[in-house]
N, C-alpha and C positions, 0 to 999 in steps of 0.2 A: 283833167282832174288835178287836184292840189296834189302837192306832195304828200301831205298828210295820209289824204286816199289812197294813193300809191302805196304808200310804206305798207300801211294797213291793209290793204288788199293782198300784195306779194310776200309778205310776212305772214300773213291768215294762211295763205294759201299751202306756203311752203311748212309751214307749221300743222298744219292738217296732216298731212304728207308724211312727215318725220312721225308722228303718231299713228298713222293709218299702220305705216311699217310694224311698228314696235308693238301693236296690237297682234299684228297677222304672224311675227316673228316670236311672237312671248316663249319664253324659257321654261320647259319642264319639268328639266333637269338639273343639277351641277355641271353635266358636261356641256350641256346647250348655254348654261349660264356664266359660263367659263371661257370656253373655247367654240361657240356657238355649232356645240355639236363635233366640232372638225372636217367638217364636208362644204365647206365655203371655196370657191371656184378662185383658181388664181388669178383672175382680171378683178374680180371681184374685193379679191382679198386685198389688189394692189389699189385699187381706187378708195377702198375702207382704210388703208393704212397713210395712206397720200391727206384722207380728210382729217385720218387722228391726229398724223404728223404736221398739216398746216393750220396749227393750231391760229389763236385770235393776235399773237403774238407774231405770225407771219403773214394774216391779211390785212389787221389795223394798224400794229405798232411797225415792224422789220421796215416798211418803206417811208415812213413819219419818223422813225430816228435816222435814217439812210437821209432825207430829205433836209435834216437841219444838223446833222452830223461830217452830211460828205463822203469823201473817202472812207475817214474813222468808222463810219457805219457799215463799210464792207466785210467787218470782222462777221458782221452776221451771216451776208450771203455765205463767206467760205468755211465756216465752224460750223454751221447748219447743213449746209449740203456734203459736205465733206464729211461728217461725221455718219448723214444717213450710208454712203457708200460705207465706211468703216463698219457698219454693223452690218449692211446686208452679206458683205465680201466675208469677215473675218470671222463672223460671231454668230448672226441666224443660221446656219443650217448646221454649225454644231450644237447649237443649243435644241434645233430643233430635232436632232439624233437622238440628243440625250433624253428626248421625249418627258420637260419637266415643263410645266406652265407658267411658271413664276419663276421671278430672278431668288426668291426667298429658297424655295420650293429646289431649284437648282442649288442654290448652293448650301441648302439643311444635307441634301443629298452627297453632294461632291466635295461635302468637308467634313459627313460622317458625324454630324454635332448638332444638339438639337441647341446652344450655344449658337453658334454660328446661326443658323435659322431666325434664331429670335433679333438676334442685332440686323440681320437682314430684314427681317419685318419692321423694326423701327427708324431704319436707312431707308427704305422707300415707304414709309408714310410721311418722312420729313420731304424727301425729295417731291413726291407727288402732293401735300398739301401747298409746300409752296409752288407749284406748276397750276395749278389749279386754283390757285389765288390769281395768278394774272389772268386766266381764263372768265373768271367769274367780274373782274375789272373791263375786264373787254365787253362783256355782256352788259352792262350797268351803264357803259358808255353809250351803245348802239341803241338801248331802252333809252334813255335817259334825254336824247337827243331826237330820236325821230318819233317817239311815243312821248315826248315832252313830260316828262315825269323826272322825278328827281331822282339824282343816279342812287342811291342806295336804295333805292324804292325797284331802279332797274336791276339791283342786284338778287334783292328779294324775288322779280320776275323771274329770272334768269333760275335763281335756283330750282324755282316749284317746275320750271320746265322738263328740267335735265335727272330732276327727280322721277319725273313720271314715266320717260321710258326707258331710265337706267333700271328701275324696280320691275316696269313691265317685262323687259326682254333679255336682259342681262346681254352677256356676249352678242347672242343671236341677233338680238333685235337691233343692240349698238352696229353692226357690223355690216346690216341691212339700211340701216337708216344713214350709216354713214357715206355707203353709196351714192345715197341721194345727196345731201348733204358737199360730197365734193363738186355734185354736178352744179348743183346750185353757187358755191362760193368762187369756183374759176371761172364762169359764167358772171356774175357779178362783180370780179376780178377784170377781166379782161374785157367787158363791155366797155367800160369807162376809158380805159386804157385806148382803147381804139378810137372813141371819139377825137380825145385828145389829142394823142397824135397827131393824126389827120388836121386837125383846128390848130393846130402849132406848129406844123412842120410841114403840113402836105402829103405825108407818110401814112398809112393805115398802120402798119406794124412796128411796136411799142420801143421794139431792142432798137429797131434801125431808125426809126424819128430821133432815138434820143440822141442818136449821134449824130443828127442829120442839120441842117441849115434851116435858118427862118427866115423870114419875110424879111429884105434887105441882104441879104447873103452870108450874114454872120451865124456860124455853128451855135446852136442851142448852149452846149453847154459853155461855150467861149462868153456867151451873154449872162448865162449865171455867174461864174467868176467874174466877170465885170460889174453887176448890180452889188456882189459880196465886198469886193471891193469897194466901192464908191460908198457902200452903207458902214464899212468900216470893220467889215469881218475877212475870216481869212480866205481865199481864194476855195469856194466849194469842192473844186478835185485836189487841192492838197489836202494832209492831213496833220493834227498836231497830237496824236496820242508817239509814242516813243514804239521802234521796233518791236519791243522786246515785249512791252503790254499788246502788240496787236498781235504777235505771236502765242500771248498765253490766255487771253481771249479766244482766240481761234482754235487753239490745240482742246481750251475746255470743253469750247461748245461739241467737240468732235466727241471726245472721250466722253464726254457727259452724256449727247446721244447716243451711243454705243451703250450707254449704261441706264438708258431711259428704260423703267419696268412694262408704260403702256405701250410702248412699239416692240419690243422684246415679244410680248402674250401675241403680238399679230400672229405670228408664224407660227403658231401651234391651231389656228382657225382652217387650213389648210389639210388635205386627207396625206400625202407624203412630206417627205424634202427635196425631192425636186419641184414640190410643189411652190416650197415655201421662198426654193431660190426666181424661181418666174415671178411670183408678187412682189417678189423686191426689186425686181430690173422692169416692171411693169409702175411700180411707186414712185422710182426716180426718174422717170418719165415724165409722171402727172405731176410732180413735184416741181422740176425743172420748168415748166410753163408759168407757175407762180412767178418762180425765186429767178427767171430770168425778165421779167417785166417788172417787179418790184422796183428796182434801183431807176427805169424809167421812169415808173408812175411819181417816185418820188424827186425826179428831177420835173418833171410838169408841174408839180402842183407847189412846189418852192418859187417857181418863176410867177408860175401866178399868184402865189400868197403876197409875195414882196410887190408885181405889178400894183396887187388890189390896193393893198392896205398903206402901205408904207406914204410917209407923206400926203395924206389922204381925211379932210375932216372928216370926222366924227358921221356927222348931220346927212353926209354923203356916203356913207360908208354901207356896202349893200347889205340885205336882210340875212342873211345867211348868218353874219358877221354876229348881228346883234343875238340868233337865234342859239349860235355857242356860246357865246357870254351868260346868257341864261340860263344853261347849263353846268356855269361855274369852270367850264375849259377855256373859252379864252377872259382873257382883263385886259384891259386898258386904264392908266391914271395919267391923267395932265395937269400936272404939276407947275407948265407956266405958263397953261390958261389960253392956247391959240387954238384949240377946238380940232388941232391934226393930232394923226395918230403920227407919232416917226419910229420906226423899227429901226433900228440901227446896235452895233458893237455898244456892249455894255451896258445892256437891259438887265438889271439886277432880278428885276422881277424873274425873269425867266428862267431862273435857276432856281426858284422854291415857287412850293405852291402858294397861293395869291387865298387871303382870306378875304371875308365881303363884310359890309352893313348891309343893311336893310336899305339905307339909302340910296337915292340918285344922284350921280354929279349933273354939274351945270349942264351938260349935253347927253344927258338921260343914261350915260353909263352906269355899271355896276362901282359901286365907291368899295375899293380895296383900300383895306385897315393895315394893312404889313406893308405900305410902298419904301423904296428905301429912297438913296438921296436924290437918286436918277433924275434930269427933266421930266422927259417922258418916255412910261414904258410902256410895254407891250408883252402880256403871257402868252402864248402859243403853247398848250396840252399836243406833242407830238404825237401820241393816239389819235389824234381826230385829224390827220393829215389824209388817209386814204376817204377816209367818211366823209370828209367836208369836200373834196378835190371835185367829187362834180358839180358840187353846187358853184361852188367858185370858179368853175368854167362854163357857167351857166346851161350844163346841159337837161335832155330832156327831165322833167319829172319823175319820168318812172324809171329812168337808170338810177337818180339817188334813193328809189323807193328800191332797188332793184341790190344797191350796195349796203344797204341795212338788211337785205336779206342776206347775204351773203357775212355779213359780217358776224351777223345771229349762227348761222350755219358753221364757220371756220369755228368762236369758241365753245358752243353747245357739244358740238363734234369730240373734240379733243376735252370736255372736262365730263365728256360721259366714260370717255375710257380711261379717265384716271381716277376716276371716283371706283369707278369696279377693280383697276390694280387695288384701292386701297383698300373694298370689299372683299375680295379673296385673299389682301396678306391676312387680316383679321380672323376671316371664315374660314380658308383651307390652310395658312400657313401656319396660323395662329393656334386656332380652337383644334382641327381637325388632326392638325400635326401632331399636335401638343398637351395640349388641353384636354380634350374630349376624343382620342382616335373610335371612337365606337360611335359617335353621332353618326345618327339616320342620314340619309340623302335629302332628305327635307328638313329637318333640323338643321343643315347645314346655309341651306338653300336660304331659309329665315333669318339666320346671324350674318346672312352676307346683305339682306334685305337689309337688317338695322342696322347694318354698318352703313350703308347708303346711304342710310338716313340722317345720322349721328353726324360723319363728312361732310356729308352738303351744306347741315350748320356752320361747320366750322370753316368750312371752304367760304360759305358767304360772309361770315365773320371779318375773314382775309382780303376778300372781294373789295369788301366795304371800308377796310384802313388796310391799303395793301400800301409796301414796304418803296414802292417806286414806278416809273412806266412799265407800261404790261410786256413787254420784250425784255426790259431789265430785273422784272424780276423772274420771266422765264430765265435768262441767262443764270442766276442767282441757282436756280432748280438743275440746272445743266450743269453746274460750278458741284452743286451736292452730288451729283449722281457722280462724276468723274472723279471726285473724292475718295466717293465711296463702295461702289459699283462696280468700276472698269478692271481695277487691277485685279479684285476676287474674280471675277467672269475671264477676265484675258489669261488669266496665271493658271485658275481652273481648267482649263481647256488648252495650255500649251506648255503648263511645268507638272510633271507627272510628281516630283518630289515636293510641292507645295502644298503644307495641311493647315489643318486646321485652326491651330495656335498664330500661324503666320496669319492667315486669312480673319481671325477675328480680331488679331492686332490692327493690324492694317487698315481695317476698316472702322475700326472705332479711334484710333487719333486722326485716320483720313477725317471722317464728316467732323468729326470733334472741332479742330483745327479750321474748316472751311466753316463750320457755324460762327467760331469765335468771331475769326476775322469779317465776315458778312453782318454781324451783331455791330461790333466795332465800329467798321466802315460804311455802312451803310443803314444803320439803325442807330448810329452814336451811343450805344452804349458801352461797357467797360470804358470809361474816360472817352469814348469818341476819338475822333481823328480827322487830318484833312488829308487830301490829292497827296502834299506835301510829306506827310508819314507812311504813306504806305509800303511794306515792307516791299524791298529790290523795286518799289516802283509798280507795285503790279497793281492793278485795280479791283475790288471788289470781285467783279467778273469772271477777271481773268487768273483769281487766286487757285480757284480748282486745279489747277495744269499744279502749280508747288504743293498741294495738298496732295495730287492724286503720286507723284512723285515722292513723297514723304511716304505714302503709302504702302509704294513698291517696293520701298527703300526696307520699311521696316517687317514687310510680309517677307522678302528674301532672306532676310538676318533671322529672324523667329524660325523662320520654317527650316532653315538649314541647323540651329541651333539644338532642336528640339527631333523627337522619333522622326522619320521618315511613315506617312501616309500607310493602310495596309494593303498588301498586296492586289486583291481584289479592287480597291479604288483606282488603282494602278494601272492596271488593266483594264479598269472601265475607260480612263479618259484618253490612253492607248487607239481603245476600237471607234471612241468619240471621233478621232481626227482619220479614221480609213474611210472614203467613199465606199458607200455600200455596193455591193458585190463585186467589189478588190479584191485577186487574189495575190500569190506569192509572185513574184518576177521569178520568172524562167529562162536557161539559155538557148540559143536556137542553132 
């Protein structure tokens, strides 16, 4: 069967699937629609958190920026995994004592202010629409390429999806479907990965090929540094970001997931806290199988992108090639007219996106309108690195029909549980808290409905003119949340004298401050900027780490400045930190 069949068949299939659940799992209640009830099994609950947390941003992009990044793209493995331990260690099972569902919701609670509450509801709707923007970019991509449609057209797909059983199931049904959903996307994940291996090294297993010898005796990766070199780039396992930026990179992506609101709600799906500590040492498990073959896959499929294309005419160049050009992720211009592609240091093109005509150049390419002075360049869309890698390793058909399923799966997954964080800030942090405390149980149920709805628009909005690659602008979402997020939650839960005043300081120049500067840097607006201005050097990215630090700065000076918290809150976050049924220390 073509490929085409493929995709369509394992994508029909697994899509059937995902709705059969959220049909059989539909929501009754607020609590089912919420916290899907609270009776979800720890194995369960850690394989539903494992799929929300590997989002499209860690099965298309994390190994496509690692792959033309290098080293520099290790920021992601250790900010990502390292921050899931920070929250399951430090944060889930007090939060999940404190018995609140929402990061809003805890801290309307733990700062005694319906103030606090409401800046907390507009701190995770910024955080979670931009999270969810690269989600919906991920989705538009996988559309867009293996259903040969045009990507905003995939974005539109994508949305009417995730609409249908975030409305149908709420919590419940996300929480059941995302089961399936991981099973599918590490499966799809690691198929590929195994082929390769084996086909380039001899090796079945992904970690140890990639450090393994190839055909002639020379190390895998000693052969990438040699091709980077000769083509004029820097050595692939060094790196040229500066200590200090891969340090605040990494610290944000940690603090930002400790402060992420969709992974936070997992551990209240759980019937205890010991429950909710087993799903998290069960998560970073299924987790760890990704995020330790990534930085493989993405050393495979750099060696073959450069094999395929580099110095390679046009006329010659396989179908795969031509059928992402089509899609508007890759370009190629030749500019002096010898019909080869050459990839090499100093493709201008590959640092902005590449506009098109309508026309054909002499050798049937797509004619880009933006070329800069370059001979010949060469675009590569770093998102399409894990999606393209089997085709370019020529394997079977239904493994690349197989990696489009998976890829649908990773961001469907994670933008169904950030659509419902931003359902419930609306409906229960908002309306319920706030607004309307006397709404029904169905009245409530319905403004979380049209909050779903309302989101999705705007989510696809973002989707479809999103701010940069779908990992960069998750990072972007993780940069907000560590701004804004970590220090109210961390200080909430480990400074018994920190109120209210501190915490809505803090949190409002935190995001303020990481919006500006990501507006600035990375949207060019207020005057814009380059590499060259960024304040201490830090990048976009990696600004969150001095915003979440400004934060802390100014929550300690307020809170100490201003009354002392009352007694009773005191007291609560006191019992917060005792394991339950801890008594006094006795002498013997």
């Amino acid at each position: 069967m073509s490929v085409q069949t493929w995709t369509w068949l394992l994508v029909g299939i697994t899509f059937a699937l995902y709705f059969g659940i959220a049909i059989w799992a539909r929501a009754g209640s607020t609590k089912e629609f919420y916290v899907a009830g609270g009776g979800v099994s720890p194995w369960a609950n850690g394989m539903a958190t494992a799929a929300d947390w590997m989002s499209a941003a860690s099965f298309i992009s994390m190994a496509g920026i690692i792959s033309f990044a290098g080293y520099d793209g290790s920021v992601y493995l250790m900010g990502w995994t390292g921050g899931y331990v920070l929250l399951a260690l430090l944060l889930a099972p007090y939060l999940r004592k404190f018995g609140k569902f929402t990061v809003p919701d805890f801290i309307g609670d733990r700062y005694y202010s319906n103030t606090a509450r409401t800046v907390a509801v507009i701190c995770a709707l910024i955080v979670s629409f931009t999270y969810v923007a690269g989600q919906m970019r991920g989705v538009g991509i996988v559309f867009s390429q293996f259903l040969q449609v045009d990507i905003n057209l995939g974005v539109l797909i994508g949305m009417t999806v995730v609409l249908t059983f975030a409305l149908l199931g709420g919590m419940k049904g996300i929480t059941y479907t995302q089961v399936a959903q991981y099973c599918v996307l590490i499966f799809a994940f690691m198929v590929p990965a195994f082929f390769i291996s084996l086909q380039m090294t001899g090796n079945i297993i992904p970690q140890i090929g990639m450090g393994g010898s190839i055909e002639g005796g020379e190390f895998l990766l000693d052969k990438l540094d040699r091709l980077h070199t000769e083509l004029g780039f820097n050595e692939y396992t060094s790196g040229t970001k500066s200590t200090w930026d891969v340090f605040a990179i990494t610290l944000a992506l940690m603090t930002g997931t400790a402060g992420l609101p969709h992974v936070i709600v997992r551990f209240f799906t759980v019937p205890k806290v010991k429950d909710a500590r087993k799903s998290a040492g069960y998560a970073l498990l299924l987790i760890a199988i990704l995020y330790t073959t990534a930085p493989a896959i993405a050393v495979f499929s750099r060696t073959n992108l450069i094999e395929t294309v580099s110095n390679k005419e046009y006329k010659e160049i396989p179908e795969w090639f031509k059928n992402w050009e089509n899609t508007g992720l890759i370009a190629w211009s030749d500019k002096n007219g010898d019909g080869k592609i050459q990839y090499v240091a100093g493709n201008a093109l590959a640092d902005k996106k590449p506009l098109y005509s309508e026309a054909r150049g002499a050798n049937g390419e797509r004619m880009v309108t933006n070329p800069s002075d370059a001979e010949n360049e060469l675009y590569v869309d770093r998102d399409i690195m894990v999606l393209a890698n089997p085709e370019i390793a020529n394997l079977p058909n239904w493994v690349i029909g197989l990696v489009a399923a998976g890829g649908l799966a990773a961001a469907l997954s994670t933008a169904a549980g950030l659509l419902l964080v931003i359902s419930t800030s609306i409906s229960h942090d908002l309306i319920k808290k706030q607004l309307k405390p006397d709404i029904s149980d169905k009245g409530e149920l319905t403004a979380a409905r049209i909050s779903i709805f309302v989101a999705i628009l705007i989510a696809g909005y973002f989707g479809i003119n999103p701010p940069g690659f779908v990992a960069a602008v998750v990072a972007l979402a993780f940069g907000l949340a560590a701004a804004s997020f970590f220090p109210a939650i961390i200080l909430g839960i480990f400074d018994k004298r920190m109120n209210s005043q501190g915490a809505i300081s803090g949190m409002v120049v935190g995001i303020l401050l990481m919006l500006f500067y990501m507006m600035k840097f990375k949207l060019d607006m207020f005057g814009g900027g380059t590499s060259a201005e960024w304040w201490f050097g830090t990048s976009p990215e990696g600004f969150g780490t001095i915003a979440m630090c400004v934060n802390i700065v100014i929550s300690m000076v307020v809170s100490r400045m201003t009354p002392a918290p009352p007694q009773n809150v005191q007291d609560m976050v006191e019992s917060i930190r005792i394991p339950s049924g801890a008594g006094e220390a006795s002498d013997h």
